[in-house]
Structure formats: C-alpha cells, structure tokens
VEXLUMKE-516952 format. One record per residue (C-alpha): x negated, y, z; residue in three letters. Coordinates in steps of 0.05 Angstrom, whole numbers, plus 5000, padded with zeros to 4 digits. Each point is the difference from the previous one (the first is absolute). Layout:
N
XYZala...
end
This chain:
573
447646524542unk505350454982unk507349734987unk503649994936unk507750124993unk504749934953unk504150684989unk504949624960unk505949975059unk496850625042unk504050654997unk493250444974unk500549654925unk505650464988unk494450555001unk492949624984unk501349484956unk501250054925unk500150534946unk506150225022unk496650245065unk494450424953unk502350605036unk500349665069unk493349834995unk498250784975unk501650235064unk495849425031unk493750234961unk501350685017unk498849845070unk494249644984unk502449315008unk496349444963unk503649484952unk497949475055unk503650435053unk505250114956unk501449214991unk499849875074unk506650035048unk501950685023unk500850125077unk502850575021unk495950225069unk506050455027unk498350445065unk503150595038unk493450365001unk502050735022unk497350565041unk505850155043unk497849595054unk494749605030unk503849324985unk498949964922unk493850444997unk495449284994unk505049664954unk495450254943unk494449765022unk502649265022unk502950074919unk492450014972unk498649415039unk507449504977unk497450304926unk493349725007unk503849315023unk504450014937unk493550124954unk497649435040unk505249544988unk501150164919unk504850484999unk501550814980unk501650425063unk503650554981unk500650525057unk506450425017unk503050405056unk507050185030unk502850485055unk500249855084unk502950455036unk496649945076unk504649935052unk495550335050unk499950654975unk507650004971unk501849855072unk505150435034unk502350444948unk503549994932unk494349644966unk501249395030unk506649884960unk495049824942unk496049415037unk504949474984unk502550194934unk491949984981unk500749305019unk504949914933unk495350504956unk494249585012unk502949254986unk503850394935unk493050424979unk497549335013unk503649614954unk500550584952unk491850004989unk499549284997unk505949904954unk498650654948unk492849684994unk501049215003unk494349905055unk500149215015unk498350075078unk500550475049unk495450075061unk503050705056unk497450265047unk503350445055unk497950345055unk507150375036unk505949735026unk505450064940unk495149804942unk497649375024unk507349744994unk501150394941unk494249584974unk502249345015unk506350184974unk497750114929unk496549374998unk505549555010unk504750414958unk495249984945unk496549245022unk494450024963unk494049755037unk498150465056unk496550135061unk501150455043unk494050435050unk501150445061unk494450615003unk499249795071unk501450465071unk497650645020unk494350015058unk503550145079unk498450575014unk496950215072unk502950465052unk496350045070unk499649305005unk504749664968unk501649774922unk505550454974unk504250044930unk504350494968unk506049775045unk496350265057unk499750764967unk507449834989unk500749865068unk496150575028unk504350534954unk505649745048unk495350085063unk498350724975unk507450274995unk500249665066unk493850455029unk497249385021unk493750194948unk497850574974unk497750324937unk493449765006unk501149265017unk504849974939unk495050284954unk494549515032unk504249404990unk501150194928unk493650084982unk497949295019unk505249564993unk499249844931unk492649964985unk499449644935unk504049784934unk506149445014unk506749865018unk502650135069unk495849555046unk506049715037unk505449494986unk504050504964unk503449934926unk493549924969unk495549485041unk507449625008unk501049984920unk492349834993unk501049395044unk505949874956unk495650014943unk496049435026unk506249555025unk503750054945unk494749724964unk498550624939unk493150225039unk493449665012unk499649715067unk496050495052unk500750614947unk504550385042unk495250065056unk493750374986unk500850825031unk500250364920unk492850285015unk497249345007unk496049764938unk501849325006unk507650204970unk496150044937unk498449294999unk507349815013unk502350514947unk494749694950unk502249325023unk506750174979unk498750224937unk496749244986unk506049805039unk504750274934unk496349674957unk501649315022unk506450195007unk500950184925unk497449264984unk503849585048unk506650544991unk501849915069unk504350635005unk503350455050unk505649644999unk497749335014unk496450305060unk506150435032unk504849495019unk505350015056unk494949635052unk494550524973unk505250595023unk500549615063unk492849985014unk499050694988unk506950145053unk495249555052unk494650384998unk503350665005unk503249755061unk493649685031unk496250624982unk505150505030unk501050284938unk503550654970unk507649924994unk499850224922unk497849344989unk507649885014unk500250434930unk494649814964unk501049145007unk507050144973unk497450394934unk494149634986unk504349345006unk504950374951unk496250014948unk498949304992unk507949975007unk499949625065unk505050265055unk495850025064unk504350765028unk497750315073unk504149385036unk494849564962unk495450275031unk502250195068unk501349235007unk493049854993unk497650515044unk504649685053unk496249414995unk492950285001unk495550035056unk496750745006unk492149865003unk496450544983unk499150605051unk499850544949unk501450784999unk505050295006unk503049575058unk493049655011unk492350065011unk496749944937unk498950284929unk499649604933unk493050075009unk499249565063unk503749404970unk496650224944unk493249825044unk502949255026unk502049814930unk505150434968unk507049664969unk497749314999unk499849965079unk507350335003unk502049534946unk495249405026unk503550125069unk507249934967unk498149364958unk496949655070unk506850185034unk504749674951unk502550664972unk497350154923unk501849624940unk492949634988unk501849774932unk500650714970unk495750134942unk495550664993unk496050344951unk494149635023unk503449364966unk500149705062unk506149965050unk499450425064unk498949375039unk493549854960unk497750645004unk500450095074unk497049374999unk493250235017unk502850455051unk498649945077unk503850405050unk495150335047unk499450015067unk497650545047unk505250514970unk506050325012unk501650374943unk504249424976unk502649445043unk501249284990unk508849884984unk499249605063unk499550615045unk502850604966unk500750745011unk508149814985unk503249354979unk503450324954unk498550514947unk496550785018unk506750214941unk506649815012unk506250104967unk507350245019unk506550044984unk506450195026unk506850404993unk495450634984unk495149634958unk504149524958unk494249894946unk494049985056unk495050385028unk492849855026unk496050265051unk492349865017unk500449665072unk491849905005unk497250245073unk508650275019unk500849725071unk506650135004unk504549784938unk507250205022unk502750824999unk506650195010unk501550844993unk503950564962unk498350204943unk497550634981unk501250124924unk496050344945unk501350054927unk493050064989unk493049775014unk497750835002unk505550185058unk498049355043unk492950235002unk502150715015unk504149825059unk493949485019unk495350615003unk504650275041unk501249585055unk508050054972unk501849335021unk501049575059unk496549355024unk504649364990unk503050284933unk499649724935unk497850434955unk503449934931unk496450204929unk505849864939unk500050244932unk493949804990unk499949374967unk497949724926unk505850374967unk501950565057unk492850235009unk499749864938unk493149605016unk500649695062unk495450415044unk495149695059unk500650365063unk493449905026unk499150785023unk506150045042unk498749305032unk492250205015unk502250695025unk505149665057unk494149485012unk496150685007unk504150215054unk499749425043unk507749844980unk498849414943unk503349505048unk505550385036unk505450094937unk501149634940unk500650254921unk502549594941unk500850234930unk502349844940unk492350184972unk494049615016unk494450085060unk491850074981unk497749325014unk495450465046unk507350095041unk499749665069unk506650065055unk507249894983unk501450224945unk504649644947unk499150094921unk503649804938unk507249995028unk505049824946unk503850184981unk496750674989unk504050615028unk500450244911unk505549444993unk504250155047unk495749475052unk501449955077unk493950495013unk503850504964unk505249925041unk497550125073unk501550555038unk495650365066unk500649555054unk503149344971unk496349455036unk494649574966unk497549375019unk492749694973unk499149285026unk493849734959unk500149405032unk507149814983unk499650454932unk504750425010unk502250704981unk506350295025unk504650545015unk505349985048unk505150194944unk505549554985unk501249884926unk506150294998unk496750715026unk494149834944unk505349914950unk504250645019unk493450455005unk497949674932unk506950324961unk496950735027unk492949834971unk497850334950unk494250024948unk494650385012unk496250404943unk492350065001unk495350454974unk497449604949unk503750004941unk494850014945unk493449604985unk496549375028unk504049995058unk506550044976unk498449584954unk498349515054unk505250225042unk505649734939unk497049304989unk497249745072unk503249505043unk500049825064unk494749945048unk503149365021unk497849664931unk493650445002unk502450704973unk499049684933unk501150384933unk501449494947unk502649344992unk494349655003unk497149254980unk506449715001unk503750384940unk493049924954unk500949674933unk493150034994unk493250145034unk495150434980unk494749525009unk503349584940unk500250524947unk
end
C-alpha cells in the first residue's frame, strides 16, 4: 500500500496546495500530472546526464529507474538536469580551468532548481569526477532528504593482454613523444581502452568520491560498485528512489547524516582505498556546507592514521570493477570497521548506522584486491599531506604504490601548466629536478587546473620517478609519482610558490610531511617586497566570476560562506 503524507510542513505546498497555487497546479496539468500526483511529495531526480563523455551518458537511464522508486514509494519525481564538464577530455589545455568551477555551478544549479520549484527530496546522480561532489554538496546546503547514486565505472579496457584505462593512453602520449611507440600503437590503445559508458575505471576522483558516497553515509550501501553497463545499477537506482521516500517520513536529513565522524569515515576510506588527492578538496567543501570546519589538515590527519588496503590503479593492480567483483564498498568499509578504524555508530540513509549495515558483511578470503588492516599495502594512508616553509597552508600528494617517499632537487619553474608540458615533450629538463607549475591555482588559474597530461607524458617517458613537480593546482586522481598538489598558499597571493626561483632547492619528505625550500625567511620576506601580482586572461564571465569569490584550496576552494552563516535552511521554508 501506498504511503500518505502530509504536505502541510513540506516545501512543495508553496506550489500544490491551495487556491492560491491554482496556477501552480496549471502548469502541473499541463504536463499531464494527475490531482493524486499533484498531492504527493515532489522529489527532484537531479542527474548530469550529458553527451560529452562516456561518464554521464547512462545517468538517464539509471534516472527512469530512481523515478520508478519514487512512484513506488508515493511520491512525484520531477526530473531535471545540470552541466559536468569531463575532466578527461578538458585535460591538458585551457578547458580544464572550467572542471572545478563546474563543481560550484552544479551544487548552485542544484539548489537553484530545487529551491525555484519547492521539490521536498532530492535523489542525484553523477557519473564524473567534479559533479559527484557538486552533488553532495547541494544536498547538505539545501538538507532536505536526499540520496545520493554514482552511475557506476567504465569497463577496462584490453590492450595485448592486459586491462588498460584512459591513464594508460595518457601515459602512452608520453611514450610516443618519447619514440618508444608509434603512431599505430597509440591509435590501438585508444581505440580500446574505453569500451563502454562509466567513469574512469581506476581509483581516480570519481571511484574515490563514489566510495565517499557510501562512507559518508548519503548512498545505498554496494551502489557504488556495479560497472555503469551493468543492469543491476538499475535496481540500486530504483532502490533509491524507495530509499527517499522513507526518508521524507522519518525526516532524517543530510545533515543529521554528515557529521564530523561521517567526514572522518569518508577521509578513511580514501586513504585505505588509495584514493585521489582532490578528496583533500572535496571533504573540506562538502563539510562546509553543513558549517563544520574539517580544512585539508583535517583530513591529512586522518589519512596519517589509515592503513592503505586496497591495491587499486593508479599505484595498484586493480580497477573498481574487481573490488567491485569481491563485494564492492562494504568490504573496504567492512575491512576498516574489523580493524578499529570507522565510526560504527554513524547513521546512513538506510536508517541504519554503518555498523548495522555492514553487519551482514563478511570479508572474503582468497583475494587480493583488498587486504585485511592487519597486513597492509602501507600502515599508513596511499594520500598524505605536507607542509612546510614553502607550503604554509598544506599540500597533499597520493603516496599509493611510491617506493621511495623522500626527493630533494632544484627547481625548475613554470608559470604555467602549457609551458611545463612543452618543455616535458621536449626532453627540456633534467632528472633529479623539481619541476615547478605556479599560477595555477583556484584564483591564479583562475580554476585550479589538474595536471594529469604533463604527469602521464613524463610517466610516458620512463622519467615519472626520477624528478619531482608540485603545484599550486591539483593532480588527476589518475596521477601516480611525486608529484605535490594544492600548495597554499597559491602563487596568485603572493604564496611561497610564487616566489621560487630556477634552482632553489626543494625538499618532499612524505613520511615526515614536509615541504621545504632551503630559503631562509628573511630571503622569502625580501623576495616577497619584489612580488608582484600577476594579471590573467580571464577577466570576464564564469571564471572571473569565480576567480573574485573563491577561497583557498586549504578550506576546499570554497565560494561562499557556507552552513555556518545560515539563518535558515531551505529545507524549513
């Protein structure tokens, strides 16, 4: 038997109940709604269904399925869209100043929908790396009740013999300009290393904010697993949908399910997982929104204390779709819980705390995808952070599958990601150096650019673990090697990075968490008087625009003042 609610305290009476919402409801009709769905909740089913790339291009179908769930479960869905921008295809050029700044588009087009139309619930789903955040975001800013899906991982692809992804063609663009492969084994690794709809298939920004999704308690347990062409997703999308429902009768709200141990959760399992370092961004904002202060030292703190379990790409074995195959999330998480390290008493959308719904859970044997915190790839996290003289704010760096974890070198300096690459391609630098990429942080860029083409095309040439690079943008979670993102503060400000000059020594010690330069602060200080500001070429539109209100990465490039300064939610209009 269908549920009945009481619209009396949900946001949609503003625009379904009474005869001052005659015209509401004319727009209703026009669309062929019924009276009865007209009385029932409203849940907005948001998705970034696109077709740039092959990470969204199921989201539409998985939509059909959470709609079916809400009908299910007594309520309205009302289906909506907003932008992604697809990191693997604005990679390496101008393009990719918009990735991060979509981030802040989505959580505001978000809020914007739900708000303009007073929808009760809201159920997203996101396929690549900046909108699954972007997602999450918007449903604790708004905290109505919400669950969030994942559209699930591309297919590896196959390339004589072994499983491959797109950081492999990455890779091989640097092997090309190297002559180590020609034009044909390029264009033969391109062609299969992406063979069906999904996110990138390794433990890059997407499949480590999926597994976020899970710990942090705003997606069905197991969702995140399924590859996006498996049918089964649709079960877990229609499951959701259901899922909403109860969560619009018991009010148990985004809010009451992202706390400070939630955020910690989600830091272990990005640690145990190997996980992208824009987690080290993402954790921040998310947490911002609910106004608690959990900044990239938060988080870096719990990654210290992590074990790192699971031997995933880029610095391990596997793809999501092999710990997909032993059990997805709930053996990463089940695997933390056993060893002491998650907060059991967490509650999740389910209604249930983490602890009862791993309950269930046994951690298999005869596998080596993910290992027990008893015997671990690393006792401590595959993402560190640093900080030092030239990183006074922090900076983070994915550790996962590095054997060595200390480099000491000059630095080579660029004021751009585009003249890096250029001097990669051609061989203009020198092994031991540490290459330097400034200006191209969350205000300098503006956008805080990933880096994931020059990084791949020195990987390419066999050189990924002879030199160093740090910036004061961010790395593709697909990024493997030493190299050292979100430095703050950023070179725009007037930040130590800006300050550098061609041969200053740098020393990275992950292990002690250190970044330094063998400046004194008085030399610092007296090269800080000749600084000056830099003007970039974006001084109109969207990314100006971001450019004037976004803060630092340290607090998670954030571009409002979040929960904290609310006098009211949205949720309690």
């Amino acid at each position: 038997m269908t549920a009945t609610f009481d619209k009396s305290k949900l946001p949609s009476r503003y625009v379904s109940v009474g005869p001052q919402s005659a015209p509401h409801r004319s727009y209703y009709y026009a669309m062929g709604m019924t009276e009865k769905e007209i009385a029932q909740p409203f849940v907005g089913v948001a998705t970034t269904w696109n077709e740039a790339a092959p990470c969204n291009i199921a989201l539409m179908r998985q939509a059909q399925a959470v709609k079916k769930g809400v009908k299910a479960g007594g309520g309205t869905p009302r289906e909506f869209t907003t932008i992604t921008v697809t990191d693997g295809i604005a990679m390496g050029h101008a393009g990719m100043k918009s990735s991060l700044v979509s981030r802040e588009v989505i959580a505001d087009s978000v809020e914007l929908t739900m708000r303009g139309h007073c929808y009760d619930a809201l159920v997203g789903l996101a396929g690549c790396d900046k909108s699954l955040p972007g997602l999450m975001m918007a449903m604790v800013r708004l905290n109505v009740p919400s669950v969030f899906m994942y559209g699930g991982s591309i297919l590896p692809g196959r390339f004589r013999g072994k499983d491959v992804t797109v950081q492999d063609v990455f890779e091989a663009v640097g092997a090309h300009a190297a002559h180590k492969i020609d034009d044909k084994d390029l264009h033969e690794l391109e062609c299969v290393a992406c063979p069906s709809a999904g996110s990138c298939g390794g433990q890059f920004t997407a499949n480590t904010m999926a597994c976020v999704s899970e710990a942090i308690g705003l997606a069905i347990p197991g969702s995140a697993g399924a590859p996006a062409p498996y049918d089964s997703r649709d079960a877990y999308a229609e499951a959701s949908g259901q899922t909403v429902m109860d969560l619009i009768k018991s009010q148990l709200r985004p809010r009451d399910i992202v706390t400070r141990k939630a955020l910690e959760n989600a830091a272990m399992v990005v640690a145990a997982s190997g996980g992208s370092t824009n987690a080290g961004l993402h954790l921040p904002a998310i947490a911002h929104e609910a106004g608690i202060e959990f900044d990239l030292h938060d988080v870096c703190e719990i990654f210290r204390k992590t074990p790192y379990i699971a031997d995933l790409k880029p610095g391990g074995r596997y793809v999501a779709k092999d710990m997909y195959e032993i059990g997805g999330v709930p053996i990463l998480m089940k695997a933390l819980l056993d060893g002491g390290y998650l907060h059991g008493d967490c509650i999740t959308v389910t209604g249930k705390t983490v602890a009862e719904n791993l309950a269930a859970v046994e951690f298999p044997k005869n596998q080596d995808v993910i290992l027990p915190t008893s015997a671990p790839l690393s006792p401590t996290g595959g993402v560190v952070g640093l900080k030092g003289n030239l990183a006074p704010q922090g900076a983070i760096v994915k550790v996962a599958g590095m054997k060595k974890q200390q480099f000491t070198g000059p630095a080579r300096c660029f004021d751009c990601e585009e003249d890096c690459f250029k001097a990669v391609q051609e061989r203009r630098y020198k092994e031991g150096e540490v290459l330097v990429i400034r200006y191209e942080g969350p205000r300098g860029g503006p956008g805080m650019r990933e880096m994931l083409a020059t990084t791949a095309a020195l990987y390419g040439q066999g050189m990924g673990d002879k030199l160093a690079l740090i910036t004061d943008g961010r790395f593709s979670g697909a990024t493997r090697g030493f190299c050292i993102g979100h430095v703050g503060p950023e070179a725009a400000v007037g930040g130590p990075i800006g300050l550098l000059k061609d041969g200053d020594v740098i020393t990275i010690d992950a292990v002690a968490g250190v970044l330094s330069v063998a400046l004194s602060d008085a030399e610092l200080a007296a090269r800080k008087k000749s600084w000056k500001p830099r003007r970039h070429d974006y001084q109109s539109g969207a990314i100006w625009r971001y450019a004037q209100t976004v803060g630092d990465a340290e607090k998670g490039a954030v571009c409002h003042p979040g929960g904290k300064a609310e006098t009211h939610s949205f949720a309690d209009i």
